[in-house]
C-alpha positions as CSV (number, residue, x, y, z in Angstrom):
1,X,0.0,0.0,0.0
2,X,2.9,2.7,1.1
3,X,6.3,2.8,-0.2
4,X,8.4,4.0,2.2
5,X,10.9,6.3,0.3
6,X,11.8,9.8,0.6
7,X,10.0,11.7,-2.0
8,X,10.7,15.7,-1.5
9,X,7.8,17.6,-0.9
10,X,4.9,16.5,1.6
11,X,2.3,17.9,3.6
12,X,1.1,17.2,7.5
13,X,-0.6,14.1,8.5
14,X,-3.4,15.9,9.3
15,X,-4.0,17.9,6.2
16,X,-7.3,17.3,4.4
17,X,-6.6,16.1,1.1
18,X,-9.8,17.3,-1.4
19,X,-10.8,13.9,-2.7
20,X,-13.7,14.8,-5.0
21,X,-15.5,17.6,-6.5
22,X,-18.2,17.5,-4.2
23,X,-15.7,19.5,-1.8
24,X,-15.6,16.0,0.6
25,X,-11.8,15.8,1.7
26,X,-9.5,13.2,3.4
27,X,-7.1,13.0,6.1
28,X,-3.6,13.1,4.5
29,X,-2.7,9.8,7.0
30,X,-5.8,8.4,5.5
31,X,-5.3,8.6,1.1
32,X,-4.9,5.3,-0.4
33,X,-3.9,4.2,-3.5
34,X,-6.9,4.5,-5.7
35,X,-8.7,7.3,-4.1
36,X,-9.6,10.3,-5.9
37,X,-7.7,13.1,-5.4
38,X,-8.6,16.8,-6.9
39,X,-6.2,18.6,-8.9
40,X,-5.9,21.8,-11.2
41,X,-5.8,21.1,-14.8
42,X,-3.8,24.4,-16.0
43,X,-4.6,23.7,-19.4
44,X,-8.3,23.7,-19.1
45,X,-8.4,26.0,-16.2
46,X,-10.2,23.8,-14.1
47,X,-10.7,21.2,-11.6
48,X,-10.2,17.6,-12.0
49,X,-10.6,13.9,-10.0
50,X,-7.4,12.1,-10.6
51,X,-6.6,8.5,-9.2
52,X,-3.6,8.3,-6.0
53,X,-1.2,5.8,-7.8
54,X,1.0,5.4,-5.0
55,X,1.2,7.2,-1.6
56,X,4.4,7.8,0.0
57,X,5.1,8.8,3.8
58,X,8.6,10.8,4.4
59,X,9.2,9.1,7.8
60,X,10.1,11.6,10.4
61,X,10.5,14.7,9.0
62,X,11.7,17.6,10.6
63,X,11.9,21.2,9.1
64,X,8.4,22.5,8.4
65,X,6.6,25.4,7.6
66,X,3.2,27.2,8.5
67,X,1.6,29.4,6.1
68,X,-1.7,31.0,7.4
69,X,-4.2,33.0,5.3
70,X,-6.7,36.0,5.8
71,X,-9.6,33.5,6.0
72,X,-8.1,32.0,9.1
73,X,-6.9,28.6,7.5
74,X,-3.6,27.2,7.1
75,X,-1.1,24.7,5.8
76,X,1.3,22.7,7.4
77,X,4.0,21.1,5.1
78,X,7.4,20.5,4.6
79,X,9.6,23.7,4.0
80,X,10.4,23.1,0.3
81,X,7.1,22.2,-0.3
82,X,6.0,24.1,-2.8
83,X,2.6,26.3,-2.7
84,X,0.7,28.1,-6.2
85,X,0.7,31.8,-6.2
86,X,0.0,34.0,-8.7
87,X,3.1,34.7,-9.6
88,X,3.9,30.6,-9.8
89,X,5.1,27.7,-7.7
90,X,6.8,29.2,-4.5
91,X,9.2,27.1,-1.9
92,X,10.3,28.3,1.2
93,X,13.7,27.3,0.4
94,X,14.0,28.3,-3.1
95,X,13.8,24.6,-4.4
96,X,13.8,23.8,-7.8
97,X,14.7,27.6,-8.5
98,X,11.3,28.8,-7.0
99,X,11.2,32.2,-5.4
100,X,10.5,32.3,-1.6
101,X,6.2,33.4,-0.8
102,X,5.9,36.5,0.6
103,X,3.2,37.6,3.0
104,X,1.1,38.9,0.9
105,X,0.8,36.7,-2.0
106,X,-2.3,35.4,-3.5
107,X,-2.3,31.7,-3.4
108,X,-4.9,29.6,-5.2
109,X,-7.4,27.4,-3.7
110,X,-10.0,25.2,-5.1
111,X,-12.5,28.2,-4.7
112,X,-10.3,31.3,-5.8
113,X,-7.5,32.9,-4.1
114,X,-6.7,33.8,-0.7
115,X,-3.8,36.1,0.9
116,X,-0.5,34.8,2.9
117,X,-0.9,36.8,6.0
118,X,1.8,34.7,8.2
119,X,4.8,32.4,7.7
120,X,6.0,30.5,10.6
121,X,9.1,27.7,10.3
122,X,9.5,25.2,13.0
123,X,11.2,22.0,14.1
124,X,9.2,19.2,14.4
125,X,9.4,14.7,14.0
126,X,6.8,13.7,12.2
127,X,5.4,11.4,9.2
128,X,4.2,13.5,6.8
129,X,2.7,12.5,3.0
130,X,3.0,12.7,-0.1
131,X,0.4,11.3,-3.9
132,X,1.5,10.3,-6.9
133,X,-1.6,10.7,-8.9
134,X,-2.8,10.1,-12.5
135,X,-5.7,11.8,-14.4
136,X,-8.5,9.4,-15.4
137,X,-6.6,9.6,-19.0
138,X,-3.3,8.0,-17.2
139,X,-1.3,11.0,-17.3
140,X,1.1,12.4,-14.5
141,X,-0.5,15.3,-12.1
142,X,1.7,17.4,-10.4
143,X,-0.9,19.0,-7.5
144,X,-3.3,18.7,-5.4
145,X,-5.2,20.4,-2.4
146,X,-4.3,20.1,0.9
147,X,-6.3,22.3,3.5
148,X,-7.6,23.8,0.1
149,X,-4.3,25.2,-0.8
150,X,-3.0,23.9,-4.3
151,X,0.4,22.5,-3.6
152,X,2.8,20.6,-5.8
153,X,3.2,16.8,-5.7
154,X,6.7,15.9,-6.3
155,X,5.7,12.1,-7.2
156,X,5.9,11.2,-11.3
């Protein structure tokens, strides 16, 4: 069911993972291989159920990052996760080239946008999770939502 390999990015155990377009989510701890996951299409500007192919768990993880938004919410992940602004993928430690989020960005959500109002690193040991995912056509996604944030999946 898990394969038990460092992957890069991954998001908190306790992140709700948007499963279907009916806005019903997940538990991050609780995706399985097969699930539906939601993801943004950038071609078609839209929202699409893809399949989990595999799920991976980055087994004790300990630099992570807090973003919090005007609406109150937030999003626990790894700090090079990744996050969508506007201006394009973000990563708190410039991975893959990516410029750092500011407070103050726009970052998209399954709904619209919302604003970074707080960034707040910490030290912590935890399991945290990660999708490969596939469209219903079979091809490789690269996002999904977790606490309605669009964030990057670093699983082909």
């Amino acid at each position: 069911m898990y394969s038990w390999v460092f992957p890069g990015e991954c998001v908190s155990r306790d992140s709700l993972i948007l499963t279907n377009l009916n806005n019903e989510t997940t538990l991050a701890k609780d995706v399985r291989n097969g699930d539906t996951i939601v993801y943004y299409n950038f071609e078609t500007n839209k929202l699409e159920e893809g399949i989990v192919s595999k799920v991976y768990i980055h087994k004790n993880a300990t630099n992570f990052v807090k973003y919090a938004f005007e609406d109150g919410s937030y999003l626990e992940v790894t700090d090079y996760h990744p996050i969508y602004t506007k201006e394009g993928w973000r990563s708190l430690t410039r991975r893959n080239g990516y410029e750092k989020p500011q407070i103050g960005d726009k970052v998209k959500t399954e709904k619209g946008w919302k604003t970074l109002t707080n960034i707040e690193e910490y030290k912590g040991l935890e399991d945290c999770y990660d999708f490969a995912i596939k469209s219903k056509e079979g091809k490789t996604v690269n996002n999904y939502f977790a606490n309605g944030t669009l964030v990057q999946s670093s699983i082909n």
